[in-house]
PASEBA-1860 file (N, C-alpha, C; in nm, 3 decimals):
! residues 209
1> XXXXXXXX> -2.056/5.231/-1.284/-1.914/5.194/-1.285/-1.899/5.058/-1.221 ~ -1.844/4.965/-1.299/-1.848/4.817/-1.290/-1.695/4.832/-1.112 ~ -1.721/4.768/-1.028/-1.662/4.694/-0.858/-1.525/4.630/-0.997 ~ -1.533/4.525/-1.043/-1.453/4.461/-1.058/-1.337/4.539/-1.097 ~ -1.221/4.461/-1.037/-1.126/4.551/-1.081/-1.011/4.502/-1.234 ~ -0.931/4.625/-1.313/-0.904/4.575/-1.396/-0.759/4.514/-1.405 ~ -0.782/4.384/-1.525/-0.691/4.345/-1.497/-0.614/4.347/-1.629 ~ -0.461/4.371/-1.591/-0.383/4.415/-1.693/-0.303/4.313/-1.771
9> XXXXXXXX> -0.275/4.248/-1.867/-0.202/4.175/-1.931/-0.066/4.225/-1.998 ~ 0.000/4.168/-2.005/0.171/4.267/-2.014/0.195/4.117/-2.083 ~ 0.199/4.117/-2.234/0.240/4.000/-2.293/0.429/4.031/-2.297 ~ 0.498/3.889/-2.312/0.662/3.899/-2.318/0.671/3.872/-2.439 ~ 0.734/4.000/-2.507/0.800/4.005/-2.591/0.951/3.950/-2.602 ~ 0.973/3.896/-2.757/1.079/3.822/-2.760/1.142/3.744/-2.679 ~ 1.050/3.580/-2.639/1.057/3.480/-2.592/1.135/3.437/-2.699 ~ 1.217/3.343/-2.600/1.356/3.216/-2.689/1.282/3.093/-2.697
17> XXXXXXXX> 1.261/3.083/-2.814/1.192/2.908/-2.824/1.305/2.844/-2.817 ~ 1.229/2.744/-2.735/1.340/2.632/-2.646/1.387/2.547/-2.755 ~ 1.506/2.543/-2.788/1.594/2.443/-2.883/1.543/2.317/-2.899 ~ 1.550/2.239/-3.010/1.490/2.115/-2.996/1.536/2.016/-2.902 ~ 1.435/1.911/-2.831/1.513/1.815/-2.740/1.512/1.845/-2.627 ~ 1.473/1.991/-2.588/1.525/2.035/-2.486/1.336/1.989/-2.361 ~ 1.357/1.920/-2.300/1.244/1.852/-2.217/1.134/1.928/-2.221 ~ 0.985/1.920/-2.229/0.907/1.994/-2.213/0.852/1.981/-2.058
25> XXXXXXXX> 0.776/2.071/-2.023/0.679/2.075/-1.833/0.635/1.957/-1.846 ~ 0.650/1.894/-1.729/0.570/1.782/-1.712/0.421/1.793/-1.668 ~ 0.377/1.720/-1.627/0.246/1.791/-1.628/0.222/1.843/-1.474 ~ 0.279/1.792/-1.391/0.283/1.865/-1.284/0.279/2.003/-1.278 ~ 0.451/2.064/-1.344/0.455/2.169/-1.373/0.356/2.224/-1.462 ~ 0.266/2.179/-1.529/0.173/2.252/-1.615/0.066/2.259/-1.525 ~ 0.034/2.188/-1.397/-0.086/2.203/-1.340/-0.101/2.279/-1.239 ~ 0.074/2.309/-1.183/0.067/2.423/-1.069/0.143/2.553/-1.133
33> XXXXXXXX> 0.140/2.586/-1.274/0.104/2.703/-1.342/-0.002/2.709/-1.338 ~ -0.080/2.671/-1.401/-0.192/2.674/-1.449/-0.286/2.712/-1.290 ~ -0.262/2.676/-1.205/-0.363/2.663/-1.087/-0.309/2.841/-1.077 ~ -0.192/2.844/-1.058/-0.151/3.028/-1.034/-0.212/3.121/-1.107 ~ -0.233/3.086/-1.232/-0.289/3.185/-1.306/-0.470/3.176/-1.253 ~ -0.527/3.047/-1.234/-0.690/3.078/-1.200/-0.682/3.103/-1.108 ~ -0.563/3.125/-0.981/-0.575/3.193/-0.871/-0.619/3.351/-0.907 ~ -0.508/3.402/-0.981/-0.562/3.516/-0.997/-0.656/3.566/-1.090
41> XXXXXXXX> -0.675/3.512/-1.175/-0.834/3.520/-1.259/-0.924/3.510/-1.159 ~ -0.912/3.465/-1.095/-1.057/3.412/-0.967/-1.052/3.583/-0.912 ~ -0.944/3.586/-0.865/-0.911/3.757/-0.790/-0.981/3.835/-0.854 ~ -0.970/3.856/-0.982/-1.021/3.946/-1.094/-1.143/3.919/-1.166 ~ -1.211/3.859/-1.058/-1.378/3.819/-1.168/-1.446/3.706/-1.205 ~ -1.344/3.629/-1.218/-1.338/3.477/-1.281/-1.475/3.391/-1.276 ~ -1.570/3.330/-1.334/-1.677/3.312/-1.263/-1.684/3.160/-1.166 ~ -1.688/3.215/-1.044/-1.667/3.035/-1.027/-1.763/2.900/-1.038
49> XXXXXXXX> -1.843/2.920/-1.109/-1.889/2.786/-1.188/-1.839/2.781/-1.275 ~ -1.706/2.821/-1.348/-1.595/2.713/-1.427/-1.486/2.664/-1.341 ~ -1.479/2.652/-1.208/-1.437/2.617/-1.105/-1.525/2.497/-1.024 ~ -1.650/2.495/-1.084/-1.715/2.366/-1.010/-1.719/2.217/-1.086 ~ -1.682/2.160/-1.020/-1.593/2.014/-1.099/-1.779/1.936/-1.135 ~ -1.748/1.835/-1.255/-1.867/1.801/-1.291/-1.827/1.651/-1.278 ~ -1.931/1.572/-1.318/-1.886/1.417/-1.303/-1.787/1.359/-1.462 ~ -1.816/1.464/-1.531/-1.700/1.403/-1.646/-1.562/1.483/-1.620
57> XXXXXXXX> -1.591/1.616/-1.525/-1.408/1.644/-1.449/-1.401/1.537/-1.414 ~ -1.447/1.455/-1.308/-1.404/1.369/-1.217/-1.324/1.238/-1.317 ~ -1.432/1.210/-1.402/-1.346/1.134/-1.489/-1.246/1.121/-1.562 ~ -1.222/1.257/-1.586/-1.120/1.303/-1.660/-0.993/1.346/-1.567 ~ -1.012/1.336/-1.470/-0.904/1.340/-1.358/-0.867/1.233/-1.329 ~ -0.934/1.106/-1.293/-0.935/0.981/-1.268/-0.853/0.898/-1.364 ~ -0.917/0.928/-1.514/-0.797/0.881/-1.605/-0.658/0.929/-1.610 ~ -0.650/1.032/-1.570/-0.507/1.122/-1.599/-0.449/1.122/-1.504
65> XXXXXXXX> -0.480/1.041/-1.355/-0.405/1.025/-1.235/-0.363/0.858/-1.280 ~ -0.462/0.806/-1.333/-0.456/0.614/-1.378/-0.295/0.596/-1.459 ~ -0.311/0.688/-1.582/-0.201/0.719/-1.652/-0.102/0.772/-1.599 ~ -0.109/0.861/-1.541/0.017/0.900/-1.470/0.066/0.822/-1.377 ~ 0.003/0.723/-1.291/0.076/0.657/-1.213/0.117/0.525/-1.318 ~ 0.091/0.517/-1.426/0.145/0.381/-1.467/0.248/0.427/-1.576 ~ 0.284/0.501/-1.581/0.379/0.577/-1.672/0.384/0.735/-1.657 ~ 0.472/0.789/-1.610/0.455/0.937/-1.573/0.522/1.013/-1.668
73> XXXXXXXX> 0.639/0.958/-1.744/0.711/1.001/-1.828/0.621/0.963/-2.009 ~ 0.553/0.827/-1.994/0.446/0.877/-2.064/0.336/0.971/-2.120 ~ 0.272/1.016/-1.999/0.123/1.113/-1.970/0.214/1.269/-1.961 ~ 0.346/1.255/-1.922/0.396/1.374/-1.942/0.414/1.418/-2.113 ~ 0.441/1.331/-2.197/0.427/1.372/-2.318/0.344/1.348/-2.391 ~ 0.200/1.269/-2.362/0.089/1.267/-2.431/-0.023/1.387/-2.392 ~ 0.015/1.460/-2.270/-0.058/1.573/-2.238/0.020/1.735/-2.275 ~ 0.028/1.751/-2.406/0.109/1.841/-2.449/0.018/1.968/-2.447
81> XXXXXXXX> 0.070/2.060/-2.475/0.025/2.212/-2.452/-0.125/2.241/-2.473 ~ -0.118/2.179/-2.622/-0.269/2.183/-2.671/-0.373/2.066/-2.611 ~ -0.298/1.942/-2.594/-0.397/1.900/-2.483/-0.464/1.931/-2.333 ~ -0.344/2.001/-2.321/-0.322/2.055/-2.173/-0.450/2.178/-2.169 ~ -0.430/2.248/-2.270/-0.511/2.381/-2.284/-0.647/2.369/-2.247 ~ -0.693/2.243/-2.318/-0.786/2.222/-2.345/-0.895/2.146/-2.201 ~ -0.793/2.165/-2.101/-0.864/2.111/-2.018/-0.970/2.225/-1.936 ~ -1.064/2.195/-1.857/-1.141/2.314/-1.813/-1.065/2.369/-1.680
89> XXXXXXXX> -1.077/2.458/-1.611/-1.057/2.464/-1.535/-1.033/2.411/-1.384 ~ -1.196/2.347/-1.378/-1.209/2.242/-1.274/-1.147/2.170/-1.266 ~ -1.075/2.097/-1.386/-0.993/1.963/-1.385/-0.885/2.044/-1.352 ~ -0.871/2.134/-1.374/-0.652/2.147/-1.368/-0.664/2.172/-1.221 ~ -0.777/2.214/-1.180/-0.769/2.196/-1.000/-0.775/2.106/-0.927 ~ -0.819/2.029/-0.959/-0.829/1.850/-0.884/-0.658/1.778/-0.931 ~ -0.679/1.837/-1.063/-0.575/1.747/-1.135/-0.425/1.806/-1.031 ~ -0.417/1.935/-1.006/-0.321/1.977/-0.916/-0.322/1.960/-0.774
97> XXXXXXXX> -0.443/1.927/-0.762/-0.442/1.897/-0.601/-0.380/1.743/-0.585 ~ -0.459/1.643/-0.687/-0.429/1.539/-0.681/-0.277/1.483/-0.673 ~ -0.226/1.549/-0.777/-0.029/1.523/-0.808/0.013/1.585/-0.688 ~ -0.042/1.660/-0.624/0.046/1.726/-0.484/0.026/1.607/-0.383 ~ -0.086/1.549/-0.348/-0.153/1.427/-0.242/-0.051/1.329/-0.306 ~ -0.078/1.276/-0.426/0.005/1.137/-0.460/0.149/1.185/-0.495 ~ 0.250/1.218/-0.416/0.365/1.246/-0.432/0.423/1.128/-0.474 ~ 0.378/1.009/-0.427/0.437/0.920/-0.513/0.365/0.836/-0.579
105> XXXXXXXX> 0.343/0.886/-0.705/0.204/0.868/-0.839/0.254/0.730/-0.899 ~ 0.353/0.752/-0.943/0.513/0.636/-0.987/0.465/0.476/-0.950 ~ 0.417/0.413/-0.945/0.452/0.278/-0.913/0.547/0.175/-0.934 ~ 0.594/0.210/-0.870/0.764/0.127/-0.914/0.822/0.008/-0.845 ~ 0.734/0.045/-0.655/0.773/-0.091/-0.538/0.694/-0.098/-0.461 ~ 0.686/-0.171/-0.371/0.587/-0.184/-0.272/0.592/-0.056/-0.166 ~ 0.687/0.038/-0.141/0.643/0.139/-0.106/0.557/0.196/-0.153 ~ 0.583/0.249/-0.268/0.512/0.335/-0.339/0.369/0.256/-0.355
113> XXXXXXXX> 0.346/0.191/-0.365/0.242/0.106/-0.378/0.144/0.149/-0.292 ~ 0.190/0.108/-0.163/0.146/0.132/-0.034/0.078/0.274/0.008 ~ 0.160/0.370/-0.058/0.140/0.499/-0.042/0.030/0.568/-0.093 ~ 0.013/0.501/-0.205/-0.086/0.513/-0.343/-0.200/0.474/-0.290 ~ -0.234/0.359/-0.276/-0.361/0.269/-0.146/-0.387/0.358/-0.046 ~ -0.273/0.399/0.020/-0.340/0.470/0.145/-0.415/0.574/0.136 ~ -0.327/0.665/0.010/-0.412/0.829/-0.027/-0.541/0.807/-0.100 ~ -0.548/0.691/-0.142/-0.700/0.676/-0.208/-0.770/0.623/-0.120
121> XXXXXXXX> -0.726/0.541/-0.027/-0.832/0.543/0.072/-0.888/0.687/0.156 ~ -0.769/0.748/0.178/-0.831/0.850/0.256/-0.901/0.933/0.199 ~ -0.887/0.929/0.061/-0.974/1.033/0.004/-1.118/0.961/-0.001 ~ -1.128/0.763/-0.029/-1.280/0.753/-0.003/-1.291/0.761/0.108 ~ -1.239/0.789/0.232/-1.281/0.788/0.353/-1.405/0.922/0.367 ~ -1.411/1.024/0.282/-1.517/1.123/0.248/-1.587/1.105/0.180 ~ -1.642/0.942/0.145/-1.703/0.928/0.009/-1.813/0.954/0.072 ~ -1.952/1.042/-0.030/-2.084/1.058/0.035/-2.150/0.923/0.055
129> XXXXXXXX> -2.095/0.825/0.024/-2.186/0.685/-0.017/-2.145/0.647/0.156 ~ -2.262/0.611/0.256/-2.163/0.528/0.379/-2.096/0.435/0.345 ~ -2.170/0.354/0.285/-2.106/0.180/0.265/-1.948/0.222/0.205 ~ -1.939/0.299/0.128/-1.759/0.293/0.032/-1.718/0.364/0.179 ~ -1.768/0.481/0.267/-1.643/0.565/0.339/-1.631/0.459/0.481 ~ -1.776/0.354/0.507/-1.691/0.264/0.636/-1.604/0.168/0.578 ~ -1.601/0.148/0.449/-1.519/0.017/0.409/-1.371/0.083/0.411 ~ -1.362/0.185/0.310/-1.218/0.272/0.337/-1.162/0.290/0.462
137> XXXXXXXX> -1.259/0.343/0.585/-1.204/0.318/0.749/-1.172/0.191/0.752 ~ -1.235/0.132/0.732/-1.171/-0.079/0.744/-1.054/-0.044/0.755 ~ -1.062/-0.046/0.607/-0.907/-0.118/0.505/-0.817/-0.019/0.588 ~ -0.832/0.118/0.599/-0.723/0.192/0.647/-0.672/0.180/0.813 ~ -0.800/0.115/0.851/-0.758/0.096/1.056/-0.706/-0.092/1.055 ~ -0.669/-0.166/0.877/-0.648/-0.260/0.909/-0.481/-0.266/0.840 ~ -0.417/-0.141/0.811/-0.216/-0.136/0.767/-0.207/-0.125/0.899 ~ -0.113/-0.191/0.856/-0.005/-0.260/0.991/0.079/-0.109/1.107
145> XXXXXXXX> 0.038/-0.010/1.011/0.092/0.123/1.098/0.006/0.153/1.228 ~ -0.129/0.128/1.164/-0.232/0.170/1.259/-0.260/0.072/1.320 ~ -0.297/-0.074/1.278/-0.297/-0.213/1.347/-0.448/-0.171/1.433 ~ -0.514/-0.090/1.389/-0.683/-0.076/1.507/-0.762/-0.207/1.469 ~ -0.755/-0.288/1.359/-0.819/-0.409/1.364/-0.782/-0.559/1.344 ~ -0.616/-0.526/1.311/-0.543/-0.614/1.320/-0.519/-0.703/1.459 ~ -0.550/-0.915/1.385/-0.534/-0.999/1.484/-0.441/-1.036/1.527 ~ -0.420/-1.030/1.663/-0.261/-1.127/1.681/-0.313/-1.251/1.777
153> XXXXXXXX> -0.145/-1.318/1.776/-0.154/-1.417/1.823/-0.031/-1.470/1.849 ~ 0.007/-1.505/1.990/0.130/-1.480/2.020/0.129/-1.627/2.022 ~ 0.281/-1.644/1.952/0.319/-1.799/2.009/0.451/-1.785/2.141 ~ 0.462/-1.895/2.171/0.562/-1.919/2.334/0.657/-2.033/2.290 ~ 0.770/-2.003/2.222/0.885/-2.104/2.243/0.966/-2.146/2.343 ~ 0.973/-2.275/2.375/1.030/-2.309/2.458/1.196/-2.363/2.461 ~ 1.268/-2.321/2.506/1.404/-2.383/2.449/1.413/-2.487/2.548 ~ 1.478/-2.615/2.517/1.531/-2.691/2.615/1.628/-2.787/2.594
161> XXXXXXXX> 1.743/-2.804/2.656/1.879/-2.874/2.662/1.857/-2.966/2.575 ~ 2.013/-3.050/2.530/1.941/-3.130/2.463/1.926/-3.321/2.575 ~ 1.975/-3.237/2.748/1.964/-3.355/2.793/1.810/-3.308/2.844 ~ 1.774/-3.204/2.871/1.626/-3.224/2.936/1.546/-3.277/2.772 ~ 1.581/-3.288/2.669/1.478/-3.353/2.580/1.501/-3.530/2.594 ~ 1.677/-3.567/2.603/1.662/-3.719/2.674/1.634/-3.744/2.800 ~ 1.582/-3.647/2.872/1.548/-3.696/3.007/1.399/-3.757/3.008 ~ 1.297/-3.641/2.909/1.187/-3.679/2.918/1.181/-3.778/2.808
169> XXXXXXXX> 1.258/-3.801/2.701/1.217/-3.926/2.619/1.240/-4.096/2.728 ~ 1.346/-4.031/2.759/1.402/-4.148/2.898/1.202/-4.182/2.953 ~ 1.204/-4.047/2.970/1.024/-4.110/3.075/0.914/-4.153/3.026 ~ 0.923/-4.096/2.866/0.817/-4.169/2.807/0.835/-4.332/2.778 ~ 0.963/-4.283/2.727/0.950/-4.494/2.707/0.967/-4.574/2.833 ~ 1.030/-4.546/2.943/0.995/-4.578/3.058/0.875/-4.617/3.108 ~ 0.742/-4.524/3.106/0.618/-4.552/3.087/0.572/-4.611/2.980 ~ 0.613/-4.647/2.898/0.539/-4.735/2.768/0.567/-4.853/2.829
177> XXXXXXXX> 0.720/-4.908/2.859/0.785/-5.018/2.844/0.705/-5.086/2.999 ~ 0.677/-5.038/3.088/0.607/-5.020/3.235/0.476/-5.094/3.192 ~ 0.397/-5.052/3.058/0.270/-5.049/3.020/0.235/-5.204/2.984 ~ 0.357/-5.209/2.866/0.384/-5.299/2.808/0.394/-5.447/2.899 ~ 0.495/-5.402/2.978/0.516/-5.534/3.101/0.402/-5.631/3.162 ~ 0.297/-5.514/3.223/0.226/-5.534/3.277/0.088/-5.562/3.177 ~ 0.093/-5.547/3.099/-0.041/-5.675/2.959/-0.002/-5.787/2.966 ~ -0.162/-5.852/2.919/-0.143/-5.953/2.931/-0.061/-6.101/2.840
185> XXXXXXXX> 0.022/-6.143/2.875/0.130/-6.197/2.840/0.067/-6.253/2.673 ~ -0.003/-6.306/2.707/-0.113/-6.383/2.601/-0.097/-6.315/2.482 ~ -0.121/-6.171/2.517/-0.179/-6.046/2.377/-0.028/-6.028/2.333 ~ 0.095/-6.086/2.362/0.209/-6.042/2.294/0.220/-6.136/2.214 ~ 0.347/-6.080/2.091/0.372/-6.188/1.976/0.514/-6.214/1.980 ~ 0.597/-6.269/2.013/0.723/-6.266/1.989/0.782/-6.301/1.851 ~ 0.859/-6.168/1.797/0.858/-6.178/1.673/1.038/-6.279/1.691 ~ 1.101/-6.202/1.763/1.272/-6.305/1.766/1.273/-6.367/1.896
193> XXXXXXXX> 1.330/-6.459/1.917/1.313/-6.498/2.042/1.454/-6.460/2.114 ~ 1.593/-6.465/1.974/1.695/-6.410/2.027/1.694/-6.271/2.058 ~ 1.615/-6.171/2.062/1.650/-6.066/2.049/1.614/-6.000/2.174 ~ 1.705/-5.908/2.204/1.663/-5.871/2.368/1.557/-5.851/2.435 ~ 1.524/-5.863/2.507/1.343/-5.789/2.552/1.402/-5.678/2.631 ~ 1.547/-5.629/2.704/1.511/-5.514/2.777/1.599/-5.424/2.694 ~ 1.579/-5.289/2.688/1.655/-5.196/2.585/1.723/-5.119/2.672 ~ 1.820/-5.126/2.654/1.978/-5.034/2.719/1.933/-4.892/2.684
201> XXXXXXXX> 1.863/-4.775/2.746/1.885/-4.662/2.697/1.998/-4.555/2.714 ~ 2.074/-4.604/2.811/2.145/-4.536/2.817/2.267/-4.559/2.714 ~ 2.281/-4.694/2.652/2.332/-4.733/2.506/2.279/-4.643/2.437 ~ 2.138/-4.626/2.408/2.050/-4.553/2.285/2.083/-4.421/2.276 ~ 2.029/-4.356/2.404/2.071/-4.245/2.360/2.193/-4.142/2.441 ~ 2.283/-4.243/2.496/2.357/-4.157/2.529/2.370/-4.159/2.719 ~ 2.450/-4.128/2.802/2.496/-4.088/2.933/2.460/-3.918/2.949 ~ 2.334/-3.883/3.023/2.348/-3.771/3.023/2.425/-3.687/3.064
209> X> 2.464/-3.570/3.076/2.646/-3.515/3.106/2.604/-3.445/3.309
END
């Protein structure tokens, strides 16, 4: 006498086919049906190596997350029932785990953007390869949330009046004109002879208050 226990199917009679127009599951909704029912197939026997993902699941998840984030209302109607059917098991489990992680699949702004980057990093942050899972720690300890490798660099503004800026221009040309005086007479050129040699600054720029 077969352990497993049996399992009963109770098909619904006289289902209403949905009127035309009327929206079909997106695929979300087709992937967390679908995960309920191999929940309980699994309960009842199920074998789970059609549950172990292969490297063409992976690919086939990879495309159908690519598509869905670049059109969702697209991949929602190019993945129709019979495409849908046809997927194995393994995939509708990644494929449902995945749409639950990328809640926001959509790329539409730099949020979402952002959001998208981060969950794929964290997922290579488990990559078996070291080199891809320390580079994913990088990139992820270098958003500005976490800031663990982000450089700063502080600058120091200084505000100042606008007579402490003629006070010290007052001192620089003060010291030039000081400089000037004292060379030797020889090394000058006099370009006007009418024209003043001493400069009024307090004409120039003003009576400080």
């Amino acid at each position: 006498m077969s352990d497993t226990s049996e399992l009963v199917i109770t098909p619904d009679l006289g289902v209403i086919v949905p009127p035309e127009g009327m929206p079909h599951a997106t695929l979300r909704e087709r992937a967390a049906a679908a995960c309920r029912t191999l929940r309980v197939l699994t309960d009842h026997g199920l074998d789970p190596e059609m549950l172990a993902p292969t490297p063409d699941d992976d690919k086939v998840v990879g495309d159908l997350m690519h598509a869905f984030a670049a059109d969702e209302d697209m991949t929602n109607r190019m993945v129709n029932t019979a495409k849908f059917s046809s997927l194995r098991p393994a995939v509708i489990l990644q494929l449902d785990e995945a749409l639950q992680e990328f809640s926001h699949a959509v790329v539409k702004n730099a949020v979402q953007v952002r959001q998208f980057v981060t969950n794929k990093l964290l997922l290579e942050s488990s990559n078996p390869d070291p080199r891809v899972r320390i580079r994913a720690l990088e990139l992820l300890g270098k958003i500005s949330d976490v800031g663990l490798f982000t450089e700063r660099s502080e600058v120091t503004v200084t505000h100042r009046s606008t007579d402490d800026l003629k006070q010290s221009l007052r001192e620089k040309l003060d010291a030039l004109r000081s400089k000037a005086l004292k060379s030797d007479a020889e090394d000058v050129n006099v370009i006007d002879s009418d024209a003043p040699l001493v400069v009024d600054l307090d004409a120039e720029l003003g009576e400080l208050n």
